[in-house]
VOBA-1610 file (N, C-alpha, C; in pm, whole numbers, padded with zeros to 5 digits, always signed):
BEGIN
Unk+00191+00164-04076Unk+00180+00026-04033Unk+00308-00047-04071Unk+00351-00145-03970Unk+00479-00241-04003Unk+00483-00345-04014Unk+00477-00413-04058Unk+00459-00619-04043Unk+00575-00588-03998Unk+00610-00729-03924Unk+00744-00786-03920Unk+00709-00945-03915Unk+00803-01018-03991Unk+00807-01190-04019Unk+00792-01200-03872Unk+00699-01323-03845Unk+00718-01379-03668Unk+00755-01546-03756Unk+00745-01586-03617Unk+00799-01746-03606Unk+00635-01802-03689Unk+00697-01962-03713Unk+00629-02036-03807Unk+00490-01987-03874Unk+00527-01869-03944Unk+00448-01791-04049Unk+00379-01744-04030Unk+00351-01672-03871Unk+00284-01562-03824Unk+00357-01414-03876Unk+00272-01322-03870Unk+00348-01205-03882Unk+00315-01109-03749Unk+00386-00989-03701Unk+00316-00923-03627Unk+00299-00737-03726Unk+00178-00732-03685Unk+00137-00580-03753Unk+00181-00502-03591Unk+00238-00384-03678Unk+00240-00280-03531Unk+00202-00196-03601Unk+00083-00084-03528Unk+00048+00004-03604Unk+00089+00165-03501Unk+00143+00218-03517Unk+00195+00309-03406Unk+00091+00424-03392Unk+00090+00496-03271Unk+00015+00612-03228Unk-00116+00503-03237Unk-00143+00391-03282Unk-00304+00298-03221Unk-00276+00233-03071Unk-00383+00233-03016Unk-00365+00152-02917Unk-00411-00029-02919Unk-00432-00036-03024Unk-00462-00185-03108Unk-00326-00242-03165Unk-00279-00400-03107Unk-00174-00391-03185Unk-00206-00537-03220Unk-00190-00659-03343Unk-00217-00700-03390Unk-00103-00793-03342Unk-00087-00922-03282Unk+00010-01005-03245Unk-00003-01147-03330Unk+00127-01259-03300Unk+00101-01389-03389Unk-00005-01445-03299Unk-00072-01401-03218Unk-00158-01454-03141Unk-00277-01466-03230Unk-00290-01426-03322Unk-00427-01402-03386Unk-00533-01314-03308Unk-00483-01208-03231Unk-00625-01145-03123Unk-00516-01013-03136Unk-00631-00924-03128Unk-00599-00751-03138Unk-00567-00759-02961Unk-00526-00648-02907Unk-00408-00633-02821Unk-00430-00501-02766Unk-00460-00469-02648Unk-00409-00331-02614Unk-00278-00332-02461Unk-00182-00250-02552Unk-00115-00249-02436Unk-00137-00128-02296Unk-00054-00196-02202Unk-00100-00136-02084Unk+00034-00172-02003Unk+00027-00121-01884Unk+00135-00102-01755Unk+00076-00097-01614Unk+00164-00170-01508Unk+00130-00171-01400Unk+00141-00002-01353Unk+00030+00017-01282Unk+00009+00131-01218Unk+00003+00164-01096Unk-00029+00040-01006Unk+00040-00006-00852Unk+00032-00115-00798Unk+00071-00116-00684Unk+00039-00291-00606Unk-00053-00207-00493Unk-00148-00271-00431Unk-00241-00231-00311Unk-00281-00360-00192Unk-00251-00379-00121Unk-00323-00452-00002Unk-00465-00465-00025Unk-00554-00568-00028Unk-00711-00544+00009Unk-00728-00648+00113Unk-00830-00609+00136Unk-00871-00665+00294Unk-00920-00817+00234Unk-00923-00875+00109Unk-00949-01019+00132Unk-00795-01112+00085Unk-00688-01051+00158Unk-00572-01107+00188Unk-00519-01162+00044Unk-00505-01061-00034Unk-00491-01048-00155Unk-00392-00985-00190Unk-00335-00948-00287Unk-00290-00758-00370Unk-00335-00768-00474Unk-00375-00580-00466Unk-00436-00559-00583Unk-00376-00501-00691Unk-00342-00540-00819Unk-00240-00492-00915Unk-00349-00411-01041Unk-00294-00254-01029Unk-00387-00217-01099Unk-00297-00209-01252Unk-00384-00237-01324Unk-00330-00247-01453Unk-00387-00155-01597Unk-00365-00086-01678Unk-00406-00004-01751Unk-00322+00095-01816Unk-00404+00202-01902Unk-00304+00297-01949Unk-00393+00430-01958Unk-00384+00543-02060Unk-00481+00668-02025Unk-00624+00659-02027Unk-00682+00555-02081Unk-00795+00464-02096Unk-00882+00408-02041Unk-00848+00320-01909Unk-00851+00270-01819Unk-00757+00231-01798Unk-00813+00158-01654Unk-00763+00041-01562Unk-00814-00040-01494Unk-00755-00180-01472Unk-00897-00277-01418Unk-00754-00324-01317Unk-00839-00454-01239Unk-00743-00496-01071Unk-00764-00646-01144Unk-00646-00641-01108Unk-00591-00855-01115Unk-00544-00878-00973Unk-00600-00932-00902Unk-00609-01018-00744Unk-00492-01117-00764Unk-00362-01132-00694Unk-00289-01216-00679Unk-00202-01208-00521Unk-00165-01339-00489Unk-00076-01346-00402Unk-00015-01276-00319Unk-00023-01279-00206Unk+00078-01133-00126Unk+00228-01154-00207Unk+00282-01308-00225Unk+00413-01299-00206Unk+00412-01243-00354Unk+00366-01285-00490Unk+00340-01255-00625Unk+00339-01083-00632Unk+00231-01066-00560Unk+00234-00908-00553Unk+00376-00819-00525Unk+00434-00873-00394Unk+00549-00801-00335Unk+00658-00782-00449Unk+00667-00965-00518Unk+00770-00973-00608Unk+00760-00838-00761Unk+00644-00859-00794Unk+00583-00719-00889Unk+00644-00614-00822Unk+00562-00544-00667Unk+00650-00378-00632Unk+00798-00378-00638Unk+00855-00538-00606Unk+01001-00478-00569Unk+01071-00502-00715Unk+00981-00584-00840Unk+01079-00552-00954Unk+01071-00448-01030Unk+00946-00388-00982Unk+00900-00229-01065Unk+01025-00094-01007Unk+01020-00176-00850Unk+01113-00056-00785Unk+01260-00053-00809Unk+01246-00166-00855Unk+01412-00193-00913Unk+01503-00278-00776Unk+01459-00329-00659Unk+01479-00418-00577Unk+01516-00553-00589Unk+01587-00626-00535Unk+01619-00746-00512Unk+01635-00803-00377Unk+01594-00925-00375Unk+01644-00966-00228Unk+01744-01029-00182Unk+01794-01058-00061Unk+01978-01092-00070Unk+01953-01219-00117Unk+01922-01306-00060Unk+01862-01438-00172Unk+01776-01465-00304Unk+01782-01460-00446Unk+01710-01474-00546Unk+01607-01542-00502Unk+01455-01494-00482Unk+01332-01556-00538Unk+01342-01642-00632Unk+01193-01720-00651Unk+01182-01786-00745Unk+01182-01677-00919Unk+01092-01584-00873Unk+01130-01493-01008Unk+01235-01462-01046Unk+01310-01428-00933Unk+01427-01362-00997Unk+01494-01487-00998Unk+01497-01577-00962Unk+01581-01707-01031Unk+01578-01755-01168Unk+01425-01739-01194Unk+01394-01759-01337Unk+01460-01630-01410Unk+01453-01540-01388Unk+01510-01437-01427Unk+01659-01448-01486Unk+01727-01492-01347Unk+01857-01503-01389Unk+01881-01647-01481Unk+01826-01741-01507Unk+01830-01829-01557Unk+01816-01819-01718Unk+01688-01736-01764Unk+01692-01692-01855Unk+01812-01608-01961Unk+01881-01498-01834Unk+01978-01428-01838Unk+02107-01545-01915Unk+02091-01617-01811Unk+02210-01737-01878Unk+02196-01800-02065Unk+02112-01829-02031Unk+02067-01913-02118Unk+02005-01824-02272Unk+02040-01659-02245Unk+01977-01583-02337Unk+01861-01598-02417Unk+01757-01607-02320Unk+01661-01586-02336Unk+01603-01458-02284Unk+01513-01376-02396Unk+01414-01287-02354Unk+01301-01288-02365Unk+01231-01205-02253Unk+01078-01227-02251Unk+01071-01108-02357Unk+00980-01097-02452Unk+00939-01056-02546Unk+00840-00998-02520Unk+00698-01015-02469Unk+00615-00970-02400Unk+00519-01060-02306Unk+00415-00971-02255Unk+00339-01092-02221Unk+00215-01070-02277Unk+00074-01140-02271Unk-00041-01080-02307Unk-00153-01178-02221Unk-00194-01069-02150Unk-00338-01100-02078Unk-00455-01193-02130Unk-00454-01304-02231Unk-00559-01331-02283Unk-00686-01368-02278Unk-00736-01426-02180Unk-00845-01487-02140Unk-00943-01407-01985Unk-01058-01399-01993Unk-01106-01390-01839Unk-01231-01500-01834Unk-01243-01567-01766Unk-01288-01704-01761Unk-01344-01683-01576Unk-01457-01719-01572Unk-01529-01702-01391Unk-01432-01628-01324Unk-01397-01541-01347Unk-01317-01435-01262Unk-01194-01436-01240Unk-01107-01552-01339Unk-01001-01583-01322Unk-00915-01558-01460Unk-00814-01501-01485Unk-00733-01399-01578Unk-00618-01532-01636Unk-00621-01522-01720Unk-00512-01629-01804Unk-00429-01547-01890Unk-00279-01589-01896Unk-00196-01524-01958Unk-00078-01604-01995Unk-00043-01555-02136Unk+00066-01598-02230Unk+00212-01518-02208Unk+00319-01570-02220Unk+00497-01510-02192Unk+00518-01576-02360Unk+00551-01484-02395Unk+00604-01525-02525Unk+00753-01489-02498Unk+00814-01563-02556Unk+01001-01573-02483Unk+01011-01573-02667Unk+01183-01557-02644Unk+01279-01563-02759Unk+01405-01590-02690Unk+01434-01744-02755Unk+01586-01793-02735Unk+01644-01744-02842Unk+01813-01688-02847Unk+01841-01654-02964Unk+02004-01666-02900Unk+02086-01758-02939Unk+02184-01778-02966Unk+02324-01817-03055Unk+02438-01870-03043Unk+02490-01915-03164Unk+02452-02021-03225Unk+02356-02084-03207Unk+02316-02235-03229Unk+02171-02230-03261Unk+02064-02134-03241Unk+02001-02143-03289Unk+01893-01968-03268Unk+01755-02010-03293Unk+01683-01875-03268Unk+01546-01928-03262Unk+01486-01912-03171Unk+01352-02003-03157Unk+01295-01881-03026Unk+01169-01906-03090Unk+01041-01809-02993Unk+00928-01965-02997Unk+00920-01911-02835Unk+00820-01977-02750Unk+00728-01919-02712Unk+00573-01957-02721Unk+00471-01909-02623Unk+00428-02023-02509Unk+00407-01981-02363Unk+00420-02028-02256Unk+00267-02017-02191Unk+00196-02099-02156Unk+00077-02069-02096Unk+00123-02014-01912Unk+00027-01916-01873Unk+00145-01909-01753Unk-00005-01820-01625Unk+00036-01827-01497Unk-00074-01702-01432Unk-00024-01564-01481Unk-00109-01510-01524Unk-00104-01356-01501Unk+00016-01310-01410Unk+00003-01322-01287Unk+00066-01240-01234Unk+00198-01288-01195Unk+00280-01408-01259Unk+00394-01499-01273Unk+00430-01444-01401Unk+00346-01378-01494Unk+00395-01314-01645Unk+00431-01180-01617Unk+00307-01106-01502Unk+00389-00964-01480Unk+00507-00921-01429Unk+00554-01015-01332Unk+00665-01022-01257Unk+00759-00993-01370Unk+00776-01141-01450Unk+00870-01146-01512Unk+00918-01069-01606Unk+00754-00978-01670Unk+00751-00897-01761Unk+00812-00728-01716Unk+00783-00726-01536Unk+00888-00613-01531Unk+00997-00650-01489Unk+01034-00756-01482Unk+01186-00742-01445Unk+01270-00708-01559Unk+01210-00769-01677Unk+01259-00814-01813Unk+01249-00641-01872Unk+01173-00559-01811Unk+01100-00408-01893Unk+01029-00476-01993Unk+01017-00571-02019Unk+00925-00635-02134Unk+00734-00596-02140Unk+00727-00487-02292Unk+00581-00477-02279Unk+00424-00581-02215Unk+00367-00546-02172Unk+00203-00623-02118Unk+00147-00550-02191Unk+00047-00656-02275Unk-00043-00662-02362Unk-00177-00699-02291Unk-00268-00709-02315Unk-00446-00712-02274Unk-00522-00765-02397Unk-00542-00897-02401Unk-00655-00902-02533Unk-00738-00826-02557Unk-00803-00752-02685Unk-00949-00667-02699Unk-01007-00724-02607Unk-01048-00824-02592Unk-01179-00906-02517Unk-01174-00895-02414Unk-01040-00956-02306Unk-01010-00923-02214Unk-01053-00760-02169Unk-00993-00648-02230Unk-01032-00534-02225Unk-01151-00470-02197Unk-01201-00545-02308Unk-01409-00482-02333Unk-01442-00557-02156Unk-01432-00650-02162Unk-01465-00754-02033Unk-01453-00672-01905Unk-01330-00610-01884Unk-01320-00594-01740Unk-01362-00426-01690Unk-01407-00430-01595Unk-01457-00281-01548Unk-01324-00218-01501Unk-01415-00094-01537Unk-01289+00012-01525Unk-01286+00055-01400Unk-01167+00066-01352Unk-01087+00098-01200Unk-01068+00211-01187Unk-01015+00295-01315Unk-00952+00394-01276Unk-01015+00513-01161Unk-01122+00521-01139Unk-01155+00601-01052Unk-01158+00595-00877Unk-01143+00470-00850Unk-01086+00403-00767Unk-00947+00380-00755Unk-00828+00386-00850Unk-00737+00376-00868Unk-00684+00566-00814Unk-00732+00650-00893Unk-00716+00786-00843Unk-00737+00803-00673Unk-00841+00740-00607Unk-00862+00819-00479Unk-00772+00739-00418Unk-00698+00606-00478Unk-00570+00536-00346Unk-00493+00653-00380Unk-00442+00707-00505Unk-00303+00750-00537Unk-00369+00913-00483Unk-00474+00950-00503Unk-00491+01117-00387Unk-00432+01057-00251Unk-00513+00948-00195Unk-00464+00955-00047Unk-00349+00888-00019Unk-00256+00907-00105Unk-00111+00837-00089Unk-00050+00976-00104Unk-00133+01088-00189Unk-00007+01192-00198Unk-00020+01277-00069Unk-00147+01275-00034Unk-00211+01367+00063Unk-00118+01329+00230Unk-00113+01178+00234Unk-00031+01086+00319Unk+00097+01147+00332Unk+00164+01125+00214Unk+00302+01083+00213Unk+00407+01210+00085Unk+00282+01268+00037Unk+00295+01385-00087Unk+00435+01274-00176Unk+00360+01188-00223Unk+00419+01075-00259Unk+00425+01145-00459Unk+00540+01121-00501Unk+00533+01172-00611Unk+00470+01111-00744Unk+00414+01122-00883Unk+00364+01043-00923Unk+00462+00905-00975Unk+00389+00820-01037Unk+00438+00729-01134Unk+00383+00610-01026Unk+00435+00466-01064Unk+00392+00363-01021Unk+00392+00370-00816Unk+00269+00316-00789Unk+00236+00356-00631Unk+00214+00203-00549Unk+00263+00202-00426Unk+00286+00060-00383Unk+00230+00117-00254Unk+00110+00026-00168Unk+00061+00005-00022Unk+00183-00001+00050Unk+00145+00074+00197Unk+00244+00066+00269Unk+00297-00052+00335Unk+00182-00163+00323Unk+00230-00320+00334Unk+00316-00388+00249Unk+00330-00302+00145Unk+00381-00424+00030Unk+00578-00377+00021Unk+00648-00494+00073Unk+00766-00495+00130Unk+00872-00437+00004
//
């Protein structure tokens, strides 16, 4: 186990090889990774999220969604998005996203924290940001910055993964598409 000092007298515990990780959030933590973007028929995308454990679906935005496949894929567009504007803005201003964490599920709707770190010659200050979910994932892969899942959040949401397997069979069967993160053939 490791403490490390956090900002105004939080600490964070990391406990390695657990999948529990103890944040200044005061709430146990499991981390996790996007596992694909999907089209669904109620004009949505579906972002599956999880790790060997499960996986559960967070419903967001076509354009939110696209911005997720194309920062996972390592894409940009000839004009900066709004993400990647924030992105580069941050860049300036040396700021990093630190992580994000999934905290809340509330009538079917997913709430999530960006914890940032300014750290320059002038000063060093960490922020937590109330933010959507899927405006934290974006940023969180552009950044490679870990996604976190509250316990609660976790226990809460049903597990996908078996549904998550028969898109990614009929994507290999399709396209003999190789593994790792898997994107609908809609999603630009």
């Amino acid at each position: 186990m490791e403490i490390k000092s956090g900002a105004n007298g939080r600490y964070d515990v990391v406990i390695p090889a657990k999948r529990c990780y103890s944040l200044g959030v005061n709430t146990d933590v499991v981390r996790v990774e996007v596992f694909g973007v999907f089209p669904t028929d109620q004009h949505t995308l579906a972002i599956f999220i999880g790790n060997q454990e499960k996986s559960f679906v967070i419903h967001v935005e076509p354009s939110v969604g696209r911005a997720i496949a194309m920062s996972m894929r390592g894409e940009h567009n000839e004009r900066p998005l709004t993400h990647e504007l924030i992105g580069f803005i941050f860049n300036a201003f040396d700021i990093k996203v630190e992580r994000i964490v999934v905290n809340a599920l509330r009538s079917n709707t997913y709430f999530a924290r960006i914890i940032l770190k300014a750290q320059n010659e002038v000063h060093s200050k960490m922020i937590e940001i109330d933010a959507r979910p899927s405006d934290c994932i974006v940023l969180a892969t552009q950044a490679k910055a870990p996604i976190f899942v509250s316990q609660d959040v976790w226990e809460e949401t049903e597990d996908r993964t078996e549904e998550l397997e028969k898109i990614r069979q009929a994507l290999r069967e399709k396209k003999g598409h190789p593994p790792g993160p898997l994107f609908g053939e809609d999603i630009a």
